[in-house]
C-alpha positions as CSV (number, residue, x, y, z in Angstrom):
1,X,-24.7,-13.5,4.0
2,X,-21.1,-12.9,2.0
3,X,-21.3,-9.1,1.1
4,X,-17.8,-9.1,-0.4
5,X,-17.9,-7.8,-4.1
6,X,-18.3,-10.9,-7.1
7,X,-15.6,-11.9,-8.9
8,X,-16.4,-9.7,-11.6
9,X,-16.6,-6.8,-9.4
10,X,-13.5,-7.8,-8.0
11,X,-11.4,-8.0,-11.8
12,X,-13.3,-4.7,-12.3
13,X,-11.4,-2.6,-9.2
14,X,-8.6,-4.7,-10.3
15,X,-8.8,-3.1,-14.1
16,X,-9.8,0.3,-12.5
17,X,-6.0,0.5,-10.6
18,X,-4.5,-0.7,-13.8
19,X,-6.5,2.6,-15.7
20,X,-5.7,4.7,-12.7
21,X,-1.7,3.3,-12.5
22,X,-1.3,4.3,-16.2
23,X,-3.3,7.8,-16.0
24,X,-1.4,8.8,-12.7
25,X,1.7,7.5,-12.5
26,X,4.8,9.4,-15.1
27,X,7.1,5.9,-14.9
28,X,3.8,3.8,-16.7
29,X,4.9,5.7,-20.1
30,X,8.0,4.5,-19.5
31,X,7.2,1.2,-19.0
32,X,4.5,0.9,-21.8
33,X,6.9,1.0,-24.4
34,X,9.6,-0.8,-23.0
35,X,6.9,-3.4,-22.3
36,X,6.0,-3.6,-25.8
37,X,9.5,-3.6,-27.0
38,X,10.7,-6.5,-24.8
39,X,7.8,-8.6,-26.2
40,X,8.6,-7.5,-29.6
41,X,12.4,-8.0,-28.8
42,X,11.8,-12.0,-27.6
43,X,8.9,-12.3,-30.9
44,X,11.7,-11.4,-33.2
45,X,15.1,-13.2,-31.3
46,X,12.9,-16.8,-30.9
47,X,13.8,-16.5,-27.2
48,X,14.3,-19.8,-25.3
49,X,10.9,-20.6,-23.4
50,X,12.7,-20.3,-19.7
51,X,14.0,-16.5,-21.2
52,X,10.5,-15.8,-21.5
53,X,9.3,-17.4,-17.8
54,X,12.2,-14.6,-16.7
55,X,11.0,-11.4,-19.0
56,X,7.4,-12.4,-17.7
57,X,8.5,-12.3,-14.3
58,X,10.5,-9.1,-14.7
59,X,7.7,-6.7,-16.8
60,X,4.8,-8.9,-13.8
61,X,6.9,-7.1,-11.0
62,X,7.9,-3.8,-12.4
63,X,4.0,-3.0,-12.7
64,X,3.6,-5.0,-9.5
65,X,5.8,-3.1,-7.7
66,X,4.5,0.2,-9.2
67,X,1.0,-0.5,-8.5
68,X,1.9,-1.2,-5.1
69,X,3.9,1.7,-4.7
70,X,1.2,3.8,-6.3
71,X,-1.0,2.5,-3.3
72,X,1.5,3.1,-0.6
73,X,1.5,7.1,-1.9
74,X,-2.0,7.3,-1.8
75,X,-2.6,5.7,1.7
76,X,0.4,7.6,3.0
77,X,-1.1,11.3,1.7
78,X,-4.5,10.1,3.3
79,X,-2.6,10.0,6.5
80,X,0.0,12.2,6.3
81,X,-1.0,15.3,3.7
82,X,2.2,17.5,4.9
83,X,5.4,16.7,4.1
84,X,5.9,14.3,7.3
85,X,9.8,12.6,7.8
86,X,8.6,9.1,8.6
87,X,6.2,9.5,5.4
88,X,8.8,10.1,3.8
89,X,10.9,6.9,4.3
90,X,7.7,4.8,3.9
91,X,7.3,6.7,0.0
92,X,11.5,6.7,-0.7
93,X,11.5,3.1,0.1
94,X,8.3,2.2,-1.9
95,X,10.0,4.3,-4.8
96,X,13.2,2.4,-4.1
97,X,11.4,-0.9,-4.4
98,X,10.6,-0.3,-8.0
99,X,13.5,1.0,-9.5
100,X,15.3,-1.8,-8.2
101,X,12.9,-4.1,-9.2
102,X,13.5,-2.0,-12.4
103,X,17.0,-2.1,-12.7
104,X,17.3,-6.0,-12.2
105,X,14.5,-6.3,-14.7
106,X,17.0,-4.5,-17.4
107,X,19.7,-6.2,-16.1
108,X,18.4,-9.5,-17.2
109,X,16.7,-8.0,-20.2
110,X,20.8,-7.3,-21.3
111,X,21.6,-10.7,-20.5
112,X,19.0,-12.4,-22.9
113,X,19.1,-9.5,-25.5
114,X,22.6,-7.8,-25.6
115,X,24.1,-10.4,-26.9
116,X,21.5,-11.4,-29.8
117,X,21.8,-7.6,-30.9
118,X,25.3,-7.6,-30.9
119,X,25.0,-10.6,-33.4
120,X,22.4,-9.3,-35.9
121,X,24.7,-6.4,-35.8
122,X,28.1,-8.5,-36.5
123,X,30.1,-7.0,-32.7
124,X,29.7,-10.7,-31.5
């Protein structure tokens, strides 16, 4: 007999890391409203329907890749409470991860929105 968890139980965990990303994590406040402004940002520009396959893709990984990082901190502290070197380099990296998934994600947020803004505001 399957005793793995239903579906539903399954999307519920799923919503549970989401609630405990968001109440845990600092960088989740940061990426709420940046979240909401890049949505707002392509709402109000009409972006081009592959610009929005591309901000989809960025704002998917940055949470991705925080909720995976979030993961790889608490497994790690499990294992490893004291401040351990190798620990270390597994959480650094994990960070490192997401703020370059990050920092591409804004990179390509300039390219579709920089130059819109500089037009509504006559530079370009």
């Amino acid at each position: 007999m399957n005793k793995s968890p239903s579906r539903w139980h399954s999307l519920r965990f799923a919503i549970q890391g989401i609630k405990t990303i968001i109440s845990s994590e600092k960088n989740t406040w940061i990426y709420i409203p940046i979240t909401i402004v890049v949505i707002l940002l392509g709402l109000f520009f009409k972006i081009q329907t592959y610009e929005w396959f591309a901000i989809v893709i960025c704002l998917g990984l940055v949470w991705a890749f925080e909720a995976a990082n979030t993961a790889l901190e608490a497994l790690v502290n499990i294992r490893s409470p004291e401040i351990h070197p190798i620990a270390k380099i597994a959480k650094d990296c994990s960070a490192a991860a997401v703020l370059i998934t990050a920092f591409t994600s804004a990179v390509i947020g300039m390219i579709i929105f920089l130059p819109r803004v500089l037009h509504l505001i006559g530079l370009f």
